[in-house]
C-alpha positions in Angstrom: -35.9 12.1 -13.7 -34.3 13.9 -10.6 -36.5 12.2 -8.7 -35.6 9.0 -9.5 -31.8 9.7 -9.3 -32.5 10.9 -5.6 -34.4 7.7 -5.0 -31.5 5.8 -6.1 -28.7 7.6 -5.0 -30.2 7.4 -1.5 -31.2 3.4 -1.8 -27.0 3.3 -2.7 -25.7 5.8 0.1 -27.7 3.9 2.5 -26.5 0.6 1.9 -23.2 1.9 1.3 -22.8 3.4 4.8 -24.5 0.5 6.3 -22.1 -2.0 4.7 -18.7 0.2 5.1 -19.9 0.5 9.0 -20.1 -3.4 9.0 -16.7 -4.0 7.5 -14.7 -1.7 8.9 -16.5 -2.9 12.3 -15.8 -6.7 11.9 -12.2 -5.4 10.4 -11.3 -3.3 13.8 -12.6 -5.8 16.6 -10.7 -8.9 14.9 -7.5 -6.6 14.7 -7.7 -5.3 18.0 -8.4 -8.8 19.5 -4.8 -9.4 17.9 -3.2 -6.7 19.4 -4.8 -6.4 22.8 -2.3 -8.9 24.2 0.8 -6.1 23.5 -2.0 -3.7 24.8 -2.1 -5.3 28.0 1.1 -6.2 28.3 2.8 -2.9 28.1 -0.2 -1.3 30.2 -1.5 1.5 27.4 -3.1 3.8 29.2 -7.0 4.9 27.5 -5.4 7.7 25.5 -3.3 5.2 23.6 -6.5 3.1 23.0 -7.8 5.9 21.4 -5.1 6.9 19.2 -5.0 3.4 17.8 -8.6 3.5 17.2 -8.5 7.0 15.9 -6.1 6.2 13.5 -6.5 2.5 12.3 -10.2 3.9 11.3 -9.4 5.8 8.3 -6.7 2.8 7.1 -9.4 0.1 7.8 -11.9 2.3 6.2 -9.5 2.7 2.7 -8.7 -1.5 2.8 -12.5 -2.1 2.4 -13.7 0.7 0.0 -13.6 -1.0 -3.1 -15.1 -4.5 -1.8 -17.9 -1.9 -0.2 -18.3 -0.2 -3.4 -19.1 -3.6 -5.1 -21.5 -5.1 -2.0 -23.4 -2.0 -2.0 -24.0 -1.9 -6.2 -24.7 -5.7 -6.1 -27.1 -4.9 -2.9 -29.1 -1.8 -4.6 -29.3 -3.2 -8.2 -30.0 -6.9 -6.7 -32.6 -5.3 -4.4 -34.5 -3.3 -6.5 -34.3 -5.6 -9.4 -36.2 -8.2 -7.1 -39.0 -5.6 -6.1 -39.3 -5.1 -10.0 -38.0 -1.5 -9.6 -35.6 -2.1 -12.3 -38.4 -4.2 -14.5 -40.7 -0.5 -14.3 -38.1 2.0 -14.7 -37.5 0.3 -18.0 -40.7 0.3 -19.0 -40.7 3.7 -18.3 -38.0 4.0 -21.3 -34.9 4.0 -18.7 -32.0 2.1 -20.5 -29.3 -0.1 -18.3 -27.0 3.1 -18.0 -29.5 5.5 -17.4 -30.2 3.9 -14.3 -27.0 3.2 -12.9 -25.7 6.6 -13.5 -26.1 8.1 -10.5 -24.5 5.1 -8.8 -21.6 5.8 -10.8 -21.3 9.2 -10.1 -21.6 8.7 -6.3 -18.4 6.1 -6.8 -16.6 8.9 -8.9 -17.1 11.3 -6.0 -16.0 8.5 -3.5 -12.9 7.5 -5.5 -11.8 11.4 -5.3 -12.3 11.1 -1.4 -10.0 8.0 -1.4 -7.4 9.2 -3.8 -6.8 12.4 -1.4 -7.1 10.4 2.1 -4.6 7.6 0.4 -2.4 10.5 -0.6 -2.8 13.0 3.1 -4.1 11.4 5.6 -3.1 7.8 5.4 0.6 8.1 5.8 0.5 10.3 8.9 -1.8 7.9 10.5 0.1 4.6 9.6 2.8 7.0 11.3 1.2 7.4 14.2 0.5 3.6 14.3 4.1 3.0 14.2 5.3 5.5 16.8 2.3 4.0 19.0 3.0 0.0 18.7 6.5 -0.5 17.7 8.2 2.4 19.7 5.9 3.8 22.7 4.6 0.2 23.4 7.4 -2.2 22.9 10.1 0.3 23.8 12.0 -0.2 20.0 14.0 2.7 19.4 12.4 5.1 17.0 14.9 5.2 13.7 15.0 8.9 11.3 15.1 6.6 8.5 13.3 5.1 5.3 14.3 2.9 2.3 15.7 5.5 0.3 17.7 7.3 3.4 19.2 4.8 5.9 21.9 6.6 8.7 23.2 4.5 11.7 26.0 4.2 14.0 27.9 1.5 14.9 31.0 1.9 17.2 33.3 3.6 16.0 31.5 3.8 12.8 28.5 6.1 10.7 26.7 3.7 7.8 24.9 5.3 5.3 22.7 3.6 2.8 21.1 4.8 -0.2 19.1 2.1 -0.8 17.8 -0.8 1.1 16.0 -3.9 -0.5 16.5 -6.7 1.8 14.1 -9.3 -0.2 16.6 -9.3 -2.7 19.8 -9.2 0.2 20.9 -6.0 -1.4 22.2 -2.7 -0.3 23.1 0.3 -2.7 24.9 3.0 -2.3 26.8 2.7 0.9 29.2 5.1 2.7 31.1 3.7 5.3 32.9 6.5 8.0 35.3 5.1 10.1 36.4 7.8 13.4 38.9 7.3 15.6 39.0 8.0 19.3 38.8 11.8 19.0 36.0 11.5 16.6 37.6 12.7 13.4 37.3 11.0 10.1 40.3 8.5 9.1 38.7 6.3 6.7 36.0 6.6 4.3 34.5 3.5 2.2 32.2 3.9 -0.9 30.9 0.8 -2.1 28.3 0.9 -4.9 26.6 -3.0 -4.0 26.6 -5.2 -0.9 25.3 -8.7 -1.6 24.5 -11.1 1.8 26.2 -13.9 0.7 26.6 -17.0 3.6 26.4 -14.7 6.4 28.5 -11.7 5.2 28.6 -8.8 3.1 30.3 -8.8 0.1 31.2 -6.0 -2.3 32.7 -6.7 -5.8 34.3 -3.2 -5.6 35.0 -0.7 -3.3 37.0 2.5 -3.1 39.0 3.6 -0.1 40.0 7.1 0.9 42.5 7.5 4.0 42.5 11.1 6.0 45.2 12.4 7.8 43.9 11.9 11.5 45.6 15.5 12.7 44.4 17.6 9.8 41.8 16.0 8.0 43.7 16.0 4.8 43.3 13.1 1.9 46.2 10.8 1.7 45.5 8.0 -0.4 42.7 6.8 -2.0 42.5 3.1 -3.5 40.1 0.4 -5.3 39.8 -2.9 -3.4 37.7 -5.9 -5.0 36.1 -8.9 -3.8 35.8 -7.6 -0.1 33.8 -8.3 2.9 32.0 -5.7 4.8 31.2 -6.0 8.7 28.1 -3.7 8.7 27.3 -4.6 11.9 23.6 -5.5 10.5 21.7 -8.6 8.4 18.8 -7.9 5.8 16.3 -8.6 8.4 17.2 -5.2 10.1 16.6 -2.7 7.0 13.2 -4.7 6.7 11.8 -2.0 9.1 13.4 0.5 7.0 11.5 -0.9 3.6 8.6 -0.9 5.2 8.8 2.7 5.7 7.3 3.0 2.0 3.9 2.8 3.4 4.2 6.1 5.3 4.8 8.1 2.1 2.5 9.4 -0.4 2.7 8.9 -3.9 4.4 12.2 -4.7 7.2 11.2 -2.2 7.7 8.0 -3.8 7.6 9.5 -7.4 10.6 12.1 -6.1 12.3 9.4 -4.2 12.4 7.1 -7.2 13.0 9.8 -9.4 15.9 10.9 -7.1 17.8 7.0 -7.0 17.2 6.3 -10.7 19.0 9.6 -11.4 22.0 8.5 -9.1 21.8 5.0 -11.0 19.9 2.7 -8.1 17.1 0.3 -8.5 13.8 1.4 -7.9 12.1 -1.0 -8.9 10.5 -1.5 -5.5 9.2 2.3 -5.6 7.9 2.3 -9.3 5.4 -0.3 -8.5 4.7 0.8 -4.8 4.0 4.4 -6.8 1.8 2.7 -9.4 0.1 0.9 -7.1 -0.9 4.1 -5.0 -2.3 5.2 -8.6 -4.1 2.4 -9.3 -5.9 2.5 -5.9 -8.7 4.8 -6.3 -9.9 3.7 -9.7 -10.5 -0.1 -8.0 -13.5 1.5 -6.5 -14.8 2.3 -9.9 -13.8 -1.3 -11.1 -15.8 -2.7 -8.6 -18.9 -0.4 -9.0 -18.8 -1.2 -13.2 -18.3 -4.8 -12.1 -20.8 -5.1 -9.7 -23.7 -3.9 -12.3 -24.0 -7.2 -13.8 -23.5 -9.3 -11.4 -26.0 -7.8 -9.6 -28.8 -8.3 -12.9 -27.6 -11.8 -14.0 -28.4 -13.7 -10.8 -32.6 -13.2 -11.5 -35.3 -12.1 -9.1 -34.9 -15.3 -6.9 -31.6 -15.0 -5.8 -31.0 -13.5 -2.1 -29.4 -10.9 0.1 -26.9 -13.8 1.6 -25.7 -14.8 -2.2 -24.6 -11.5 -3.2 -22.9 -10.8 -0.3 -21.1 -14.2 -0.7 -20.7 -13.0 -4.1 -18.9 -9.9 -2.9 -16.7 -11.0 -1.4 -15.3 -14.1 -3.4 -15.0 -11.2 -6.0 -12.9 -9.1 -3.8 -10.8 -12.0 -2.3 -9.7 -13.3 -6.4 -8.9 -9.4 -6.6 -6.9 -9.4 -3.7 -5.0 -12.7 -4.9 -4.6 -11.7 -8.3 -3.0 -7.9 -7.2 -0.9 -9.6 -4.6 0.6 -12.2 -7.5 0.8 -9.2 -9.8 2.8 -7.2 -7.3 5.4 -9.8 -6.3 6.0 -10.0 -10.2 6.5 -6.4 -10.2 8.9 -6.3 -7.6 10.6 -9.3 -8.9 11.1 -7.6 -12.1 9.4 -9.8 -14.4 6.1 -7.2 -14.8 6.9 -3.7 -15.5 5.5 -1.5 -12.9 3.0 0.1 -14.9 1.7 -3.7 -15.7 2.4 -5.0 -11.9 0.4 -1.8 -10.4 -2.8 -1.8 -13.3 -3.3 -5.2 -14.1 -5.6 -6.1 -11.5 -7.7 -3.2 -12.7 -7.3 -4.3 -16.3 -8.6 -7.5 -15.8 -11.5 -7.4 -13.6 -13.1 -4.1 -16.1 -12.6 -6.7 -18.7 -13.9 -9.2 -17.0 -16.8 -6.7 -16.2 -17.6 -5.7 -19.8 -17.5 -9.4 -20.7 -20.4 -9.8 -18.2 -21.8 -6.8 -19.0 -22.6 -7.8 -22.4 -24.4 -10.7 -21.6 -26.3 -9.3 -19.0 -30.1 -9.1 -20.4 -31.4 -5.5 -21.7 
């Protein structure tokens, strides 16, 4: 039985490698076709070609993993079960899962590569990306910032944020030092919300603390409501800053959402980015169990082209159905737990439901 769990697992590895080399091939030339015009533009010199190539390989390469997983299961199983491979290792007393075993195993092994490049090496190389296209390439200046930890200047003020979520036109947790010509602290806001309302800022509350301007001594504090903040910025400008939630891992946004829930901030946002990042590696084994009968129902007759058209109209209703659950998520009508797994959920019972009309 080794024998035929080599035969296999090589028929799967080679059609795997061949198919993640044609996805991630098609992926990288139609995305560098769309950047090559900020490539040209801003001269790159051939090291910088290289580091976007060097590090948009290993993101590419995660995107497509689970739609690879499923192409190559419906390719091997399909294949073999044509050549009547499938027909004689039954008759040989081989059940369904007997067969497909090793397949599984190989995706198990491949889920635990994905889970730790997802978790290590993904975030430095989306950094990378960003230093190389937004900053060395278009000149933007290059922010110490994130979602959770915003720090700017502007004039004669410094703006902290705790917590940016501009879909929702919101800022939480803001501290507001005011200097004066000599660069020592006269006035200090703390303002729990900011709402954009009609081109402003608006905070329902706010508390005030004056300093004395010679010796830095408090000399009155007060609560102000219904005021309007000049932040010197709109919603659109902390987008950058939310988007910085793709360059953590998941343990960075478990503490960081651990650390704003604890100070009484919404983190929403986080709890579904961080079960999303959970969910990620066990799609590949969703698409390898769902792949196993749609690669046996389709009968000897059916060809190479229909279950790679097959593929991929599975992996495009996944991608719809993960991108509707996730907006729900961070809307707050799905919990996160639901938002990030639900996908998952529903395609492996969508698989078993297949499964068990599959023939035996």
């Amino acid at each position: 039985m080794k024998q035929v769990d080599r035969y296999l697992l090589r028929h799967f590895l080679h059609t795997c490698y061949l198919t993640l080399m044609a996805c991630v091939g098609i992926y990288l030339l139609v995305d560098f076709f769309e950047k090559a015009n900020d490539f040209i533009e801003h001269k790159a010199s051939a090291t910088q070609y290289l580091v976007y190539v060097f590090n948009s390989l290993p993101l590419i390469a995660l995107q497509v993993t689970p739609l690879v997983i499923l192409m190559s299961v419906v390719l091997t199983l399909g294949g073999l079960d044509r050549s009547n491979e499938i027909t004689a290792l039954r008759a040989c007393g081989l059940g369904l899962w007997r067969i497909v075993r090793p397949l599984i195993l190989a995706v198990v092994v491949i889920s635990a590569v994905f889970l730790l490049t997802n978790e290590f090496l993904a975030p430095l190389n989306t950094r990378q990306l960003t230093r190389l296209l937004d900053y060395q390439l278009q000149g933007k200046p290059e922010p110490s910032l994130n979602s959770d930890k915003i720090w700017y200047r502007d004039n004669n003020r410094i703006i902290h944020v705790a917590l940016a979520l501009p879909e929702k036109q919101l800022l939480q947790g803001i501290s507001i030092y005011e200097l004066n010509s000599d660069f020592l602290l006269h006035r200090r806001l703390q303002i729990p919300e900011l709402y954009y309302l009609n081109g402003f800022w608006q905070a329902e509350t706010l508390k005030s603390r004056s300093f004395d301007q010679k010796f830095g001594d408090l000399e009155s504090t007060s609560q102000l409501t219904n005021q309007t903040i000049d932040l010197g910025r709109t919603p659109t400008d902390f987008i950058r800053a939310a988007e910085q939630r793709g360059l953590k891992s998941a343990i960075d946004l478990w503490q960081s959402s651990q650390k704003l829930s604890a100070e009484g901030f919404d983190t929403t946002r986080l709890d579904v980015d961080f079960q999303t990042r959970l969910a990620a590696p066990f799609t590949c084994l969703v698409m390898a169990f769902l792949g196993v009968p749609f690669s046996l129902s389709r009968g000897r007759g059916s060809s190479t082209a229909l279950g790679i058209g097959l593929s991929l109209a599975v992996g495009v209703g996944y991608f719809l159905l993960q991108s509707i659950s996730l907006a729900f998520g961070y809307s707050g009508a799905l919990p996160p737990l639901v938002a990030g797994w639900a996908a998952n959920l529903i395609f492996l019972l969508l698989g078993i439901y297949l499964l068990l009309r599959t023939r035996e």
